[in-house]
N, C-alpha and C positions, 0 to 999 in steps of 0.2 A: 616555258609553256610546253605544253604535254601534246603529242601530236594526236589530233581529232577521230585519223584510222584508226591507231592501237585500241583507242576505247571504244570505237565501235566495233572492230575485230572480238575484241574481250570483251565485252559486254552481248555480242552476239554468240560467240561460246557457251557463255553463263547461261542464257535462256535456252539454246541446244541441251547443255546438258539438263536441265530443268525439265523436257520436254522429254528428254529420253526419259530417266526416272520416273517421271509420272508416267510414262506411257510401261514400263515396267513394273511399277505398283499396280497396272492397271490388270497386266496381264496376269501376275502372279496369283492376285486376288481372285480372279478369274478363276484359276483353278483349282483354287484352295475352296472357292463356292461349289465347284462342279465336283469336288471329291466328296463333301460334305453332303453336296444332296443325292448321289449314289448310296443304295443300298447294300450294306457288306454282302461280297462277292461268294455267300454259301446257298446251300441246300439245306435244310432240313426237314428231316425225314426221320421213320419211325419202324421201329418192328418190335415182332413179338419177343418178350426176354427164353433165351434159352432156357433158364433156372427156373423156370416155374410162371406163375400169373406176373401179370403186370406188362412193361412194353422198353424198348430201349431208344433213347434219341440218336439218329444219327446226321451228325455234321460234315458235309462237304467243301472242299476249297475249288469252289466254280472257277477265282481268275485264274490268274496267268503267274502270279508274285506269292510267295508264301504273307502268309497272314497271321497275327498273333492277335488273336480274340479271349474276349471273354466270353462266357455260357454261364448265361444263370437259370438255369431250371426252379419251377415255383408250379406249388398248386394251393389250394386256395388257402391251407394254415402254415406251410412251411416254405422256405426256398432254399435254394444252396451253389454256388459259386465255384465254376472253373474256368483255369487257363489251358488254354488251346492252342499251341504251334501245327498249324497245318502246312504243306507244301501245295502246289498244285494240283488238283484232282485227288489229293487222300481224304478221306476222312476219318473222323474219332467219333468211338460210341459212348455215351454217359448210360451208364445203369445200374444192375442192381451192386455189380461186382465194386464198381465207384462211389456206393454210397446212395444213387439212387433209384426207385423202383417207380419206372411212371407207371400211369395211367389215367382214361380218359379225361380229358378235361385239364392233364398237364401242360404248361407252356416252359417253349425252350427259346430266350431270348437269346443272340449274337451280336456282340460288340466290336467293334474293332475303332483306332484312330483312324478319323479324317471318313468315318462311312456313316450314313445311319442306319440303327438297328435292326436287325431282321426279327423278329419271334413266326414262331409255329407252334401249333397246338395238337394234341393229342385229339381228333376228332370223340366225342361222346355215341355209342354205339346205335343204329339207325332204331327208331322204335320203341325207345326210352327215354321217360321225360322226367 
């Protein structure tokens, strides 16, 4: 016959560790939500293109961690897709020299894993409808 302790010993291990893990799922998941519902950590922002008419987007890396995002710029008949290695505080301009030439009414969307997305828009000029 099997002594009474041992299996109450082991069997209250078995729910310890049971307890921890769940309490580990509990917490991981936790922040796997909280990255998710954080907004990717840029700036977007805008200026006039050197080259002539039109406007240039520019991307910031607001956190603290380099960031590898997608930018897809789009206006209403075209779009077009880049990647982004930012570091802290740099950012990168998309325009005409890259292929595109904003203006008003363009958006410039930001992806990254575990964020969600940012977009920014090219404001439409005050007084024109």
């Amino acid at each position: 016959m099997k002594n009474p302790i041992v299996f109450f010993v082991v069997g209250a291990a078995a729910v310890l560790v049971i307890i921890i893990a769940i309490c580990i799922g509990i917490v991981i998941g936790h922040q796997i939500g909280t990255a998710w519902a954080q907004t990717v950590p840029v700036k977007i922002s805008y200026r006039r293109s050197l080259l002539g008419n039109g406007y240039v987007f520019r991307v910031t890396d607001t956190g603290s961690n380099e960031l590898f995002c997608t930018v897809t710029v789009r206006n209403s008949t075209q779009w077009k897709r880049y990647r982004l290695d930012l570091r802290p505080n740099q950012f990168k301009e998309i325009g005409a020299l890259d292929g595109w030439q904003a203006f008003p009414g363009d958006t410039c969307e930001v992806e990254a894993e575990h964020f969600t997305p940012m977009t920014g828009t090219i404001p439409e000029p005050q007084g024109t409808q």
